[in-house]
C-alpha positions in Angstrom: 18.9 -85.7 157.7 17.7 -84.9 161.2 21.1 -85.7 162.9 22.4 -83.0 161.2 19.2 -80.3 162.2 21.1 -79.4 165.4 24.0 -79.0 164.4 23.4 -76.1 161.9 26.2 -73.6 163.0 28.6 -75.7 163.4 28.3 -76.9 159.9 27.6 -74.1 158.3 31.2 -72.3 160.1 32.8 -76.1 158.5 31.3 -75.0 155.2 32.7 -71.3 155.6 36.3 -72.1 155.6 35.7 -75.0 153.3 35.1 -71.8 150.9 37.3 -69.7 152.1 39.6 -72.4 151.3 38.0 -73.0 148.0 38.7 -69.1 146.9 42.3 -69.5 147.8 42.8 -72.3 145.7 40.9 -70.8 142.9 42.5 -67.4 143.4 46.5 -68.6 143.9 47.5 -69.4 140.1 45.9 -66.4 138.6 47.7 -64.4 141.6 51.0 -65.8 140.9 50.6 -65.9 137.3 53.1 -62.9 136.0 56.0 -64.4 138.6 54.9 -68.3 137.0 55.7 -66.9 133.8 59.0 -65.0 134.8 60.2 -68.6 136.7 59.6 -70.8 134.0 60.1 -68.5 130.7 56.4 -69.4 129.6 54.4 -67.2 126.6 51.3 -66.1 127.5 49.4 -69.3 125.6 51.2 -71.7 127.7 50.3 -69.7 131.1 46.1 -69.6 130.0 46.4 -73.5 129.7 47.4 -73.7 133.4 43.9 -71.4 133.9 42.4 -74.2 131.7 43.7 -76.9 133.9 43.1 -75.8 137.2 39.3 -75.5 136.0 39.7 -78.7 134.3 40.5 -80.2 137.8 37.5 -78.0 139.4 35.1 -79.8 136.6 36.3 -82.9 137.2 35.6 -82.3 141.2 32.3 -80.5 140.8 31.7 -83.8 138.9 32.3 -86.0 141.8 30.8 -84.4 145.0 26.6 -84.5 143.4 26.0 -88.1 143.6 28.4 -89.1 146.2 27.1 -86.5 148.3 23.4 -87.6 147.7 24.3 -91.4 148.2 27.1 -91.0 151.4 26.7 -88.1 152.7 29.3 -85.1 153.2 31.7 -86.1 155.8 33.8 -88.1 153.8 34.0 -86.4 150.4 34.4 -83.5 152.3 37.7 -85.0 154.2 38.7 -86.6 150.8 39.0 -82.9 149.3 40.9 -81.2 151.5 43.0 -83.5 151.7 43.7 -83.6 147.8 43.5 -79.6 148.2 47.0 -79.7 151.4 48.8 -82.2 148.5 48.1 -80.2 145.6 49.1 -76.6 147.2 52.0 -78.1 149.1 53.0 -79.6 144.7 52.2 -75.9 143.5 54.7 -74.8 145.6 57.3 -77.0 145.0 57.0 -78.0 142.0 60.2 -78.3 139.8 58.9 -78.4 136.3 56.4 -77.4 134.3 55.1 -81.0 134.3 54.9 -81.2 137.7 53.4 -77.8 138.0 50.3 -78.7 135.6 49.3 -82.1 137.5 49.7 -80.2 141.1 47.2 -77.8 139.1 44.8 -80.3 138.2 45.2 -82.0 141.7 44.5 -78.8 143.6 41.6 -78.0 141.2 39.9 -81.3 141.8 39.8 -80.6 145.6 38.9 -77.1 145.4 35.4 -78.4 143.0 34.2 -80.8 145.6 35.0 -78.7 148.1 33.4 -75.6 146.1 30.0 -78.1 145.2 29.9 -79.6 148.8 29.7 -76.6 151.0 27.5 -75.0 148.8 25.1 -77.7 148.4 25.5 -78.1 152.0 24.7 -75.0 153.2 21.4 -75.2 150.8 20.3 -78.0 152.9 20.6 -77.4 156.0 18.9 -73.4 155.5 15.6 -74.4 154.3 14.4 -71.3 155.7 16.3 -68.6 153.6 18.6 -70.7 151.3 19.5 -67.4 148.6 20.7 -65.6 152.0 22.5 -67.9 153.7 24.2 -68.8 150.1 24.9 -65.0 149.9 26.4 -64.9 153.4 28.7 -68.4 152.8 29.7 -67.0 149.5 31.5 -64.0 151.5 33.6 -66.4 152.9 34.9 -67.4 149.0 35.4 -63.5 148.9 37.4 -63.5 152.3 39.5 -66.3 150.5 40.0 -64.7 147.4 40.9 -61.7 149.1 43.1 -63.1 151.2 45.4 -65.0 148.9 46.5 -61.6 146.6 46.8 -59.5 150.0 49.1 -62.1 151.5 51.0 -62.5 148.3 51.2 -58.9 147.7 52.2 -58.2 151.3 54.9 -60.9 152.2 56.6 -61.0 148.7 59.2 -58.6 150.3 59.8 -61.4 152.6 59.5 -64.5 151.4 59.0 -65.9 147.8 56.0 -66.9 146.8 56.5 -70.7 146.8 57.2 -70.0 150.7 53.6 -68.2 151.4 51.7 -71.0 148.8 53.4 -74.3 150.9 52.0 -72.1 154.6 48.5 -72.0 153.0 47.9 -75.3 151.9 49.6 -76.1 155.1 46.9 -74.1 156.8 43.9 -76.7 155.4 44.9 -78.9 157.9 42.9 -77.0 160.3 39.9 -77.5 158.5 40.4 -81.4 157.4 40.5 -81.9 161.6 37.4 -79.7 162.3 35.2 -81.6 159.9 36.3 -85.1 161.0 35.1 -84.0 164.7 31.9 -83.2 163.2 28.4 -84.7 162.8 27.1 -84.3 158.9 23.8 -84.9 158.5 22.4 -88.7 156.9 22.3 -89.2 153.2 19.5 -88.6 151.8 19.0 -91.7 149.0 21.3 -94.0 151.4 19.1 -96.5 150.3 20.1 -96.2 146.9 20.7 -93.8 143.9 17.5 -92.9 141.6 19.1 -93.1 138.0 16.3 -92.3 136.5 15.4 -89.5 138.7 19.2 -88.2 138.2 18.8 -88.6 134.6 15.6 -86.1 134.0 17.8 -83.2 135.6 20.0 -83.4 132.5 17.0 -82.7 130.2 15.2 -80.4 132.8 15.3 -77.1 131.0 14.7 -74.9 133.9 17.9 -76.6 135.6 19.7 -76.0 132.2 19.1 -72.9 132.2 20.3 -71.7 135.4 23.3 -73.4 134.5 23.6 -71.3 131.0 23.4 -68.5 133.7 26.6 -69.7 135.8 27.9 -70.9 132.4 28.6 -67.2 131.7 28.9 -65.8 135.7 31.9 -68.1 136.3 33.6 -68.0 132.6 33.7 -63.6 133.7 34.5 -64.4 137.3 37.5 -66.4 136.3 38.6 -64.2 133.4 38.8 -61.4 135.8 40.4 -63.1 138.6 42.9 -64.9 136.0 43.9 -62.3 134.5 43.7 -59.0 136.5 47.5 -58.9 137.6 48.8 -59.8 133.6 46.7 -56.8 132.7 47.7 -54.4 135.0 51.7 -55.2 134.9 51.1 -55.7 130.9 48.9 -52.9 129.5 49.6 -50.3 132.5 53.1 -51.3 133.7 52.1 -51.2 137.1 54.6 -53.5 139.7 53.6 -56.9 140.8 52.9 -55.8 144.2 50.4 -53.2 142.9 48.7 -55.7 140.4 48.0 -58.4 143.4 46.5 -55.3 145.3 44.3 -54.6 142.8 43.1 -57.8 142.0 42.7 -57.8 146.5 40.1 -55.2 144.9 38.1 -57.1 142.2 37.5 -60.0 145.0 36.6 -57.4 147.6 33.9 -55.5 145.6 32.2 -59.1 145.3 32.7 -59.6 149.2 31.2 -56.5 150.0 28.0 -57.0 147.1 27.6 -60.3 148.9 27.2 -59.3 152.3 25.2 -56.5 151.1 22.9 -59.2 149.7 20.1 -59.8 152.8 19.6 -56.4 153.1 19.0 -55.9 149.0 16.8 -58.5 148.8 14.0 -57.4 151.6 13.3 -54.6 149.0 14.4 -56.4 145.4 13.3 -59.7 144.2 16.2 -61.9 143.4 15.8 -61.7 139.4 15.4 -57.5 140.3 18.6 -58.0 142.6 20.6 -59.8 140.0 19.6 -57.3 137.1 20.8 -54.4 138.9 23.8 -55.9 139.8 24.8 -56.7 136.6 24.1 -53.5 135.2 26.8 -52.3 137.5 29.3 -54.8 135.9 29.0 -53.9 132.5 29.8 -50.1 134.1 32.8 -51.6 135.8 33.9 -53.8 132.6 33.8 -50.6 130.5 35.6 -48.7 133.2 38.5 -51.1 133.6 39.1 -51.6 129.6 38.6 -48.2 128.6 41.3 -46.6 131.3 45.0 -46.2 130.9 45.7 -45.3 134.4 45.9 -47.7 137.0 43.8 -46.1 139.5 40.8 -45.7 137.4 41.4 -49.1 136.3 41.4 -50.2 140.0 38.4 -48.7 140.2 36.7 -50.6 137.4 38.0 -53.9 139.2 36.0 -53.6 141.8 32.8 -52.0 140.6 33.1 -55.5 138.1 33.0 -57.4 141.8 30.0 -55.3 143.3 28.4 -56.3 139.9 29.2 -60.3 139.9 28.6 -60.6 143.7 24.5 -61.9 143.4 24.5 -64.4 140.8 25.8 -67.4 142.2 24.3 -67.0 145.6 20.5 -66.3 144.1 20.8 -68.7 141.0 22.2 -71.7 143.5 19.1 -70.3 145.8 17.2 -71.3 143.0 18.4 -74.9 142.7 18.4 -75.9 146.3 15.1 -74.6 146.0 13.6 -76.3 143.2 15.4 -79.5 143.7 15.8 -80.4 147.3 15.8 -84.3 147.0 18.4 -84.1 145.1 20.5 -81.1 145.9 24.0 -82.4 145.5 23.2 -83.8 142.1 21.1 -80.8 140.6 24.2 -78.7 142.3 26.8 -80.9 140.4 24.9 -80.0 136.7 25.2 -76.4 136.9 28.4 -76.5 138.9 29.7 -78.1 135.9 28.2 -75.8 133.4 29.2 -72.7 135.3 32.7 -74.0 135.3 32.9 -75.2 131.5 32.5 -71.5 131.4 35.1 -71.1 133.4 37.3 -73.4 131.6 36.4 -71.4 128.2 36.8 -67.7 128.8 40.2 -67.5 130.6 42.2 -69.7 127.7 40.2 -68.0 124.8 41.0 -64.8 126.3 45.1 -65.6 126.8 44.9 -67.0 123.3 43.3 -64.2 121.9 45.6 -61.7 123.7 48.7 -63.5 122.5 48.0 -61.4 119.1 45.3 -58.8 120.0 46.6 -58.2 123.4 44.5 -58.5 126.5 42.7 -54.7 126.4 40.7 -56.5 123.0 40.8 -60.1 124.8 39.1 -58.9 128.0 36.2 -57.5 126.1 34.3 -60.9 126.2 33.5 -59.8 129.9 30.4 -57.1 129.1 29.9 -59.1 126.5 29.1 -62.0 128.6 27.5 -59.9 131.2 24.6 -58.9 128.5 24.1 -62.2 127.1 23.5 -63.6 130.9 20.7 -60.8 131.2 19.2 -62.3 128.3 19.4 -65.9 129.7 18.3 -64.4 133.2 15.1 -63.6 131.2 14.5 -66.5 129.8 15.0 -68.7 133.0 12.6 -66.1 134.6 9.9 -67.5 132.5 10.9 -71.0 132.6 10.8 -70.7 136.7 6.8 -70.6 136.0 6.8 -73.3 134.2 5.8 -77.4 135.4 8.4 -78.9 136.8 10.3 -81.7 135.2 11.8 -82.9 137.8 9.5 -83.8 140.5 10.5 -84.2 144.7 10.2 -87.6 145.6 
């Protein structure tokens, strides 16, 4: 991997905007959502299966990117999603049927799941130094993403429809896709072949399945949240679409802001301490936001539920590139994919449940969640002092 040693900022700015592009993708359909609804006459069911979809599409890509990534390298998987990513936005956009509209979904969530695994596992290699902080500071740039898409939505809807500001941001990617073919990656790192066997111990490595119990419940939140901020405000507090995509600008801000708080938190807070505190601030925020009937106090809640997300993936991926460095993209691909069968579960269970309860009863899965991951954060604590399973070779 020494090729790549040199060429640390470059790669990790490639990996930035492959995030930032990651957090528009993931951000687009739950910030469009109300006006999907109003174009195609859809219930609310039928709009959390196109949630379920798009992270069905992100499993299948966080699926992909481990091994290839630990047998090839990143260049190419790397080109390979964005690509998919410019094809599936450009279908979003465009699409003239519901049919379409779910397979540009799943195409665009495929790209964004590589892309999400393989910057992120990237990043971890290539800051051996401090890998939770430079996690915290890439993850901003999914923040700056997320942001981004609501705020642009929100702000040029005036203007232009929305199909018309989706097609210029997948159009956008291209930048990216050229920057990272004029790049040097660094070498795989089992080029001479992938260890099964090795591979097949991080499957029954409990401290690895743990950590991914622990993004199993971040990401199922994260994506409830983000999926379904807008429907709640123009649903439950009749605020305008304009003022719903500003306040979910807020939810995705508050975990910016957490996140580049992060290197300073953690010179005085251990990680676990870090990610404790943090999450004892969500269940504030969660209550906040479900308990209100006005939409600034709402608001409000929205983003003290981002302050309080912000530190888990960046210190529990900390933890992985850590513990399993020879095999960083595959150990990333496990808990990718259990942090995003969470995601996969909580948005649809919530839309279905809110179909009959409605979503101020649906959304109360979130501080749920949030005190069931302290519980899991405990018990991985203990299982970090543990033997290892898996061992570097």
């Amino acid at each position: 991997m020494a090729d790549g040693r040199g060429n640390r900022r470059t790669l990790f700015v490639i990996a930035s905007v492959g995030l930032l592009t990651f957090g528009i993708v993931l951000t687009t359909l739950g910030a469009v959502l109300p006006l999907v609804i109003d174009r195609f006459g859809i219930g609310r069911a039928a709009a959390g299966s196109l949630l379920l979809l798009n992270t069905i599409g992100i499993i299948i890509g966080s699926l992909l990117f481990g091994p290839v990534v630990d047998r090839h390298g990143y260049k190419e998987m790397l080109l390979v999603a964005l690509g998919i990513i410019i094809v599936g936005m450009e279908a979003i956009a465009f699409a003239p049927s519901m049919l379409a509209l779910r397979l540009a979904v799943v195409l665009a969530g495929i790209g964004a799941g590589m892309i999400n695994g393989g910057t992120n596992a990237l990043v971890a290699d290539i800051s051996t130094d401090d890998r939770t902080g430079a996690l915290g500071r890439l993850a901003v740039f999914f923040g700056v993403g997320a942001v981004g898409m609501p705020f642009a939505l929100g702000s040029l809807l005036g203007a232009f429809p929305y199909t018309t500001v989706i097609a210029a941001l997948g159009g956008a990617v291209v930048l990216p896709f050229v920057a990272t073919a004029a790049t040097t990656f660094p070498s795989p790192k089992q080029s001479q072949g992938f260890p099964i066997t090795l591979a097949g111990r991080l499957l029954r490595d409990p401290v690895l399945l743990t950590l991914g119990a622990a993004l199993f419940l971040e990401s199922g939140m994260e994506l409830t949240v983000g999926g379904w901020t807008t429907s709640f405000f123009t649903q439950e507090l009749h605020a305008t679409n304009r003022a719903a995509l500003a306040c979910l600008s807020l939810y995705w801000s508050g975990m910016m802001l957490g996140r580049l708080a992060m290197t300073a938190a953690l010179r005085v807070l251990s990680p676990m301490r870090l990610l404790r505190t943090c999450l004892t601030v969500g269940v504030l925020g969660a209550l906040l936001f479900l308990t209100s009937h006005h939409p600034v106090v709402a608001a409000l809640g929205v983003f003290v539920i981002g302050l309080g997300f912000s530190a888990t993936f960046p210190t529990v991926l900390g933890i992985v590139g850590d513990r399993y460095a020879s095999l960083s993209g595959t150990a990333f691909s496990v808990v990718m994919v259990m942090a995003l069968t969470g995601g996969t579960t909580f948005p649809f269970v919530a839309g279905v449940v809110s179909a009959t309860a409605g979503l101020r009863i649906s959304l109360m899965i979130i501080p749920i969640a949030i005190v069931l991951l302290l519980g899991v954060l405990t018990l991985a604590q203990a299982r970090l002092v543990a033997p290892r399973a898996v061992h570097q070779e």
